[in-house]
C-alpha positions in Angstrom: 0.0 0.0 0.0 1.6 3.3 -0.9 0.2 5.3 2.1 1.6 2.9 4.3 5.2 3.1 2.5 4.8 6.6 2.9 4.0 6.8 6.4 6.6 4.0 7.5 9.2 6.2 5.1 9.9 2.6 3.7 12.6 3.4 0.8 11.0 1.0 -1.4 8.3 3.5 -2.4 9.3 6.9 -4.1 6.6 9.5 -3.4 6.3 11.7 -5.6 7.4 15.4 -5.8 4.2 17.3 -5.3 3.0 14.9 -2.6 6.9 15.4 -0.8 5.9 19.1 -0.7 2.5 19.1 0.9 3.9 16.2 3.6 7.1 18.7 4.5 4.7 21.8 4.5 2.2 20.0 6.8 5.3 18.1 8.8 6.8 22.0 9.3 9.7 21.4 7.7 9.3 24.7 5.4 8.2 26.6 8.6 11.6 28.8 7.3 10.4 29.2 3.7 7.0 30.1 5.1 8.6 32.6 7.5 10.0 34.6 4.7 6.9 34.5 2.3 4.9 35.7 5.3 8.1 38.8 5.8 7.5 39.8 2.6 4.2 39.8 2.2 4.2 42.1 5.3 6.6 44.2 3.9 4.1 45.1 0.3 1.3 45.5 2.6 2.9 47.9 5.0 4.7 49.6 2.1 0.7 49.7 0.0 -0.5 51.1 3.2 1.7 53.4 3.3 1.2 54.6 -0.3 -2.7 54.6 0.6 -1.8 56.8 3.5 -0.1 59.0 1.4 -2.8 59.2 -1.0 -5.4 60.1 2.0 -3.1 63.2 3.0 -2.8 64.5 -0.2 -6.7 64.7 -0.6 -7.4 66.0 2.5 -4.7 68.7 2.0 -5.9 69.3 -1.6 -9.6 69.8 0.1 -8.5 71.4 2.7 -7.0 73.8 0.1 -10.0 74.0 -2.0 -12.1 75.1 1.6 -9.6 77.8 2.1 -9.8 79.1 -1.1 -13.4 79.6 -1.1 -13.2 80.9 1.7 -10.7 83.5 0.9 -12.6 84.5 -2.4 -16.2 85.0 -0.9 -14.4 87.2 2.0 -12.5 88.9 -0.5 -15.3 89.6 -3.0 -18.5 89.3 -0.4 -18.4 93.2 0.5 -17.8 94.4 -3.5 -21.1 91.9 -4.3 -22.9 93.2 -1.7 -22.4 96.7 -2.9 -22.9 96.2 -6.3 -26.4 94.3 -5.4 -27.0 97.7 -3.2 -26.3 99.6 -5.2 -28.2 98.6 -7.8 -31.6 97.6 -5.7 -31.3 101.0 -4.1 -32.3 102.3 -7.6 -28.7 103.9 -8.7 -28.3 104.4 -12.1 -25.7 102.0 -13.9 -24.1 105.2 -15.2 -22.6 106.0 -12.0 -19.0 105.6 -11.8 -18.6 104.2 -8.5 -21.5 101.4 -9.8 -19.8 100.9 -13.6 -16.5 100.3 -11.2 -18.0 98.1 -8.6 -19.7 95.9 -11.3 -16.2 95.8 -13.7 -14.4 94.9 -11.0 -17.1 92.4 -9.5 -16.7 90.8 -13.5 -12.8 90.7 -13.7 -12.5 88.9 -9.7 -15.0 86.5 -11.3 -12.8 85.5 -14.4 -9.7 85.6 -12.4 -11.3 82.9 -9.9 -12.4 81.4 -13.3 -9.0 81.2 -14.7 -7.4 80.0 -11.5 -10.0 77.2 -11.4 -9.2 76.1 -15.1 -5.3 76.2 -14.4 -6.2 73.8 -11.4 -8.0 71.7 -13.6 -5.5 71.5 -16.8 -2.7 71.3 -13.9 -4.6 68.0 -12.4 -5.4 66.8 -15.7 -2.0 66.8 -16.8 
């Protein structure tokens, strides 16, 4: 019986090469080899966490960003909308200076926050 030539490691019986590797793995002898595969499997893992982790901060800072920027331009260009809108539900005429400037200059922050956002997104695209 071959099992039993096996078991009794009789020398009569040659057991063949794929069954000789899952006897050692199960015996422990390729606790070693397993060691290692295990160490570097760790290893990819830790460093593809890391990556991950890497990739998490940079979106947060990128939104964080984003936030601050908004931010920024509605406190920047809040008071000259306000006006404009004031100025113009109040009844002025739109051939007042201080109106034509409030509204040019209400028009030109608007493209510039345009063509900062359309740099961002050619930049990212890129």
């Amino acid at each position: 019986m071959k099992t039993a030539g096996i078991v009794d490691g009789t020398p009569g019986d040659r057991i063949p090469p794929a069954e000789s590797d899952i006897l050692s793995a199960l015996s422990g002898h390729q606790a070693g080899r397993e060691r290692d595969v295990a160490h570097r499997t760790r290893r990819v893992v830790l460093a593809s966490l890391g990556v991950m982790q890497d990739q998490q901060a940079g979106r947060k800072r990128n939104r964080a960003v984003a936030v601050a920027f908004t931010l920024v331009v509605l406190l920047a260009l809040g008071p000259f909308a306000w006006h404009v809108a004031d100025d113009l539900f109040e009844g002025e005429h739109l051939s007042d200076l201080a109106t034509q400037f409030s509204i040019l200059f209400c028009i030109f922050a608007s493209a510039v926050v345009a063509a900062v956002l359309v740099a961002g997104w050619a930049r990212r695209n890129s």
